[in-house]
C-alpha positions in Angstrom: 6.3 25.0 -3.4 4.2 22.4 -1.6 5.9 22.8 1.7 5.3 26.2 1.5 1.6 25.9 0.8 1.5 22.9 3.7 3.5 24.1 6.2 1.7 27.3 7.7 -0.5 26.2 10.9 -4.1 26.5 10.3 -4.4 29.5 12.5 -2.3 31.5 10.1 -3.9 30.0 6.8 -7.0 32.5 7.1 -4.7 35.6 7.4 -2.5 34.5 4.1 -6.0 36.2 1.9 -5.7 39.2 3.7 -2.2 40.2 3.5 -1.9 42.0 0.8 -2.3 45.6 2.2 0.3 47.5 -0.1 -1.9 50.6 -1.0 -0.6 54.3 -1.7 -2.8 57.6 -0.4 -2.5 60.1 1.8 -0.6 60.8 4.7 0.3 64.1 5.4 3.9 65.2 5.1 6.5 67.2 2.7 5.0 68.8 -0.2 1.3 69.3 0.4 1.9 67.4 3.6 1.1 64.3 1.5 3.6 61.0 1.2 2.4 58.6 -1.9 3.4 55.8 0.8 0.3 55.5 3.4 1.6 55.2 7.1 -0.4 51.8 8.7 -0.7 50.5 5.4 1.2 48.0 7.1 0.0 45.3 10.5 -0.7 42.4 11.7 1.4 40.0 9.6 2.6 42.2 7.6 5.8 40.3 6.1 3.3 37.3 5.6 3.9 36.0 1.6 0.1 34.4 0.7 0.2 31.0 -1.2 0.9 31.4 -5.0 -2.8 33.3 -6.7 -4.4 36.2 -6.7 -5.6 38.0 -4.0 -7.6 41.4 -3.7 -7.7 44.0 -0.7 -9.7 47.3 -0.6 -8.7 49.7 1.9 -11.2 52.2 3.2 -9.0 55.4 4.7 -10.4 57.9 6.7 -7.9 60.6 7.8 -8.4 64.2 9.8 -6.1 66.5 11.1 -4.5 70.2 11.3 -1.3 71.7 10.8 -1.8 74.4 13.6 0.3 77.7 15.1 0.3 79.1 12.2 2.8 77.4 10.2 2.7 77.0 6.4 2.3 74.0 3.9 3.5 73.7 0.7 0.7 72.4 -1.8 0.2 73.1 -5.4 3.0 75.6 -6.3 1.4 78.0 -2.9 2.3 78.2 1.0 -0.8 77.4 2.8 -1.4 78.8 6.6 -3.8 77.1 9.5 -4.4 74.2 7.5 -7.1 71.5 8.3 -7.7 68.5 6.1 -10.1 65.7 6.0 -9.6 62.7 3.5 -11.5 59.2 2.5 -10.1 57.5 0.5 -10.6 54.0 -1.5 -7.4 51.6 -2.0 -8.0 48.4 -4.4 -5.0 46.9 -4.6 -4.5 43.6 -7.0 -1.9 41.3 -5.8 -0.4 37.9 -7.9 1.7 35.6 -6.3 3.8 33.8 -8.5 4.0 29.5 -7.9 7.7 29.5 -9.0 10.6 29.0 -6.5 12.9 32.2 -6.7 15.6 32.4 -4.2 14.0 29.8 -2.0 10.6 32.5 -1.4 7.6 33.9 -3.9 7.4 37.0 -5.9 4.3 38.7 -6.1 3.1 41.4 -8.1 0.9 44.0 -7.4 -1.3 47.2 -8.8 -3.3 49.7 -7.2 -5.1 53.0 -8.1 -6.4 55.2 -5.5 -9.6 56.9 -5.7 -11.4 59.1 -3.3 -12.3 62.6 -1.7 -10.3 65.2 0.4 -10.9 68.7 1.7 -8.1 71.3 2.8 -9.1 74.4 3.9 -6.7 76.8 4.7 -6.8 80.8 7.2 -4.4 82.2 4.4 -2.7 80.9 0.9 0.1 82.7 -0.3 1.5 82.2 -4.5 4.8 81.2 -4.9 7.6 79.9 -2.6 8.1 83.4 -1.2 5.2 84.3 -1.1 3.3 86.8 -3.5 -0.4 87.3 -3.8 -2.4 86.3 -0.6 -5.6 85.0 -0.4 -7.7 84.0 2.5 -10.4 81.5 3.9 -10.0 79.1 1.4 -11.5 75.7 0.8 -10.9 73.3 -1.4 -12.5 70.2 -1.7 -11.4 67.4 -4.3 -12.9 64.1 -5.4 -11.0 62.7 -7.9 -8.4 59.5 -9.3 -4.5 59.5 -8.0 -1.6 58.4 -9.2 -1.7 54.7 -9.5 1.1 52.5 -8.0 3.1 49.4 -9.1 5.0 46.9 -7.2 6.7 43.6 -6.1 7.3 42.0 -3.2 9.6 38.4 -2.6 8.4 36.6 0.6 9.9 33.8 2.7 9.3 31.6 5.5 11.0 29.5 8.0 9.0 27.9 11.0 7.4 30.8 12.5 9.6 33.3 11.1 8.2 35.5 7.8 10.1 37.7 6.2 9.6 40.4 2.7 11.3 43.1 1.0 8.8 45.1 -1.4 9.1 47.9 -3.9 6.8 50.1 -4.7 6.6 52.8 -7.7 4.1 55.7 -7.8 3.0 56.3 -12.0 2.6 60.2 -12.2 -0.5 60.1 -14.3 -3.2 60.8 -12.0 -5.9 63.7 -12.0 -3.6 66.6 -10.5 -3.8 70.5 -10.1 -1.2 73.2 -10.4 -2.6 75.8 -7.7 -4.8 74.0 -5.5 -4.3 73.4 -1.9 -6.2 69.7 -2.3 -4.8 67.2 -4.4 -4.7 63.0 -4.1 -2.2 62.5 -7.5 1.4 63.9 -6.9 2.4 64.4 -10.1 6.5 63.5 -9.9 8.0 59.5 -9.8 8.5 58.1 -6.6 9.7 54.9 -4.9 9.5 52.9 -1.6 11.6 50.3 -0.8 10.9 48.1 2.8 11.9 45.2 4.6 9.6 43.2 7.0 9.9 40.6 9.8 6.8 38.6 11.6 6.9 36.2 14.3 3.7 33.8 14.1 3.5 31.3 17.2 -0.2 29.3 16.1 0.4 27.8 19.6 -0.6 30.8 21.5 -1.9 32.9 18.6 0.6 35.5 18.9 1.5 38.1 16.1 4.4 40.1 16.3 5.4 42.4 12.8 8.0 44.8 12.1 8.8 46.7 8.4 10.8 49.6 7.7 11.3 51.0 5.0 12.3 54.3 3.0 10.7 56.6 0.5 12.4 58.4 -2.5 10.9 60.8 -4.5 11.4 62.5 -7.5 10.6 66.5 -8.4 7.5 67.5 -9.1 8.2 69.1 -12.9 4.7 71.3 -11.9 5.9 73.0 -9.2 9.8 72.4 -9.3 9.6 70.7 -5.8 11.2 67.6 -4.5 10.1 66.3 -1.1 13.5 64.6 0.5 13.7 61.1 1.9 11.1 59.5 4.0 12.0 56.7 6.6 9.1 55.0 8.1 8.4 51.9 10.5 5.9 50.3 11.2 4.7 47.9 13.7 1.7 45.6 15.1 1.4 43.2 17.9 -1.4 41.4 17.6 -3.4 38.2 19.9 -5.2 35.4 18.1 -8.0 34.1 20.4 -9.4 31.4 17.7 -9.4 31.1 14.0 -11.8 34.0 14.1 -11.2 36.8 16.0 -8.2 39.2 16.9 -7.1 42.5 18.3 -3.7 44.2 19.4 -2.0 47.3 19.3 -0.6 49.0 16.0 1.5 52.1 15.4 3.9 53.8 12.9 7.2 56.1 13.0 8.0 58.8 10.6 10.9 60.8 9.8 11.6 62.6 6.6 15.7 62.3 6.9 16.7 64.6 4.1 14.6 68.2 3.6 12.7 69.3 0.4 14.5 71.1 -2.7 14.2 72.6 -5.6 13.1 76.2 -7.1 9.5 75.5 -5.3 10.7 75.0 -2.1 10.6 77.8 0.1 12.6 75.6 3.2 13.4 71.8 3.8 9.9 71.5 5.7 11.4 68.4 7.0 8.5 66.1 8.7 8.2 63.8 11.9 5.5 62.0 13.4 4.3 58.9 16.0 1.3 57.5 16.1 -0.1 54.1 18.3 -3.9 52.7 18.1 -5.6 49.5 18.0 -6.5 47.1 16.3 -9.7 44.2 15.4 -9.6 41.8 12.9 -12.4 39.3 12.1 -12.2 35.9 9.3 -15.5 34.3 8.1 -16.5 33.0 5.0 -18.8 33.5 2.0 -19.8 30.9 0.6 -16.2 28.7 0.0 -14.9 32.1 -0.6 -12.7 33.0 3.0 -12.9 36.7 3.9 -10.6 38.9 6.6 -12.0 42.1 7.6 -9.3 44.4 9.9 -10.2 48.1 11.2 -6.8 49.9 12.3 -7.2 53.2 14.0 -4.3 55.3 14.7 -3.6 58.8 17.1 -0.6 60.9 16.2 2.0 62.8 18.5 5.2 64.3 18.4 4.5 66.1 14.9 6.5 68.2 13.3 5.9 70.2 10.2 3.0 68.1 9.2 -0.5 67.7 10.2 -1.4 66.2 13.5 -4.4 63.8 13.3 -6.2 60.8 13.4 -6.5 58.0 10.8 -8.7 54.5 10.1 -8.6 52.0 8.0 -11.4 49.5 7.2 -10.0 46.7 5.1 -11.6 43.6 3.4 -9.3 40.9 1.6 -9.8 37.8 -0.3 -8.2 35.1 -2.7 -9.5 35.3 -6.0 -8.0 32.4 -7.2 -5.1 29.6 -5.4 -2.7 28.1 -7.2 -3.1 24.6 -6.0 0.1 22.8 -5.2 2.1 20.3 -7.7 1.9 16.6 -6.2 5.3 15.9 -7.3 5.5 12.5 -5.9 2.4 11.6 -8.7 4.4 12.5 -11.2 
């Protein structure tokens, strides 16, 4: 446990508080274009373990984008046509890092419950997978809690080489509504399981992170819908100038390999999407207390059967408590 506390260079000890970005929301795709996994969740470092504490992020997510040419959504039980949505969204997550040894890395545990507002408006809904009553010009705007999710993560390191594997559960208990076109809880089970790889050279401050991962998800016992598999990668490439200051360019991949089922589903609505941006990251303290702020903006292209958009995140992270090493040799 003390080398792994020891051994990480000074440039990379202020970005251990900060990574600890594991935070569901929204991100459009599958039933009501929405994925409990958020796409660019993940960056800079983003298979870096923190020392053994707690440690608190809060992610700030701004998404808008459109579905366009006319094509419809599934959301709530009804097909939604010409669909535009807007979302902010509030992400505490919770992370504890264990100070026991377990397969040579650190398991960590974390909890987060998304809260926030969205707005989908929609040229025409229609009820039912095939379609039924029509309404149009509808707007529906939401402010509510979502499902909250659970997870673990088991980190190691090697020289400049970081690597994780993390799962993540989504706890189908948050505010949601049969019928409406806007909702932030997803009502079914679901689980995300990734893998991730950093390179870390404090020499010449450079950051280069990889994690892909895959999303399962269970039927939605509302609207008898299951959204199909979701593959996802993610990826950030990042230069260090000082201790301070960073920026690099970050982007995500996203494929939905397997289509959407059930009685509710009206066809596979299989997704895909790209997206690049760029990134800024700034460490400072408060006090004793050291902070890392990170804005992530990303474009998307190449979409298919989701909404095409653009998407920020403002983050702020920080220990609330290290575990201090053991001094074996006093014992």
């Amino acid at each position: 446990m003390t080398k792994h506390l020891v051994s990480t260079s000074k440039l990379a000890t202020p970005l251990l508080a900060a990574m600890v970005i594991f935070s569901p929301a929204v991100a459009f795709s599958a039933e009501g274009a929405v994925g409990f996994y958020l796409l660019g969740s993940k960056g800079p470092g983003g298979a870096i373990t923190p020392p053994p504490g707690v440690f608190f992020s809060n992610d700030v997510y701004f998404y808008s984008g459109d579905l366009g040419g006319g094509k419809a959504l599934p959301a709530g039980g009804r097909l939604a046509v010409g669909v535009e949505g807007k979302a902010v969204i509030d992400v505490p997550t919770v992370l504890w890092v264990l100070p026991e040894d377990i397969a040579g890395g650190h398991l960590g545990l974390l909890a987060t419950v998304p809260v926030g507002w969205k707005e989908t408006s929609a040229d025409v809904t229609l009820a039912g997978p095939r379609g039924g009553t029509a309404s149009g010009n509808v707007t529906d705007p939401v402010f509510t809690v979502g499902d909250p999710v659970l997870g673990g993560l088991l980190g190691w390191e090697a020289e400049n080489f970081h690597w994780q594997t993390t799962l993540l559960v989504n706890v189908p208990i948050g505010d949601y509504q049969k019928g409406e076109i806007s909702n932030i809880a997803f009502h079914h089970w679901g689980a995300d399981i990734s893998g991730g790889l950093t390179w870390l050279d404090p020499a010449i401050g450079l950051d280069l992170s990889g994690v892909v991962g895959m999303t399962f998800n269970a039927e939605n016992p509302t609207t008898d819908y299951r959204t199909g598999n979701e593959f996802h990668f993610e990826w950030a490439a990042v230069q260090h100038f000082n201790k301070v200051f960073d920026a690099g360019l970050v982007g995500y991949y996203y494929d939905q390999v397997t289509g959407d089922s059930g009685s509710g589903a009206r066809s596979d609505f299989k997704g895909r999407a790209t997206a690049i941006g760029a990134t800024i990251g700034w460490n400072f303290k408060a006090g004793e207390v050291p902070i890392s702020a990170r804005i992530k903006y990303f474009h998307e292209f190449s979409v298919e059967n989701r909404a095409q958009g653009d998407a920020v995140f403002l983050t702020i992270s920080m220990p609330l408590a290290i575990t201090k090493p053991v001094n074996v040799a006093a014992q």
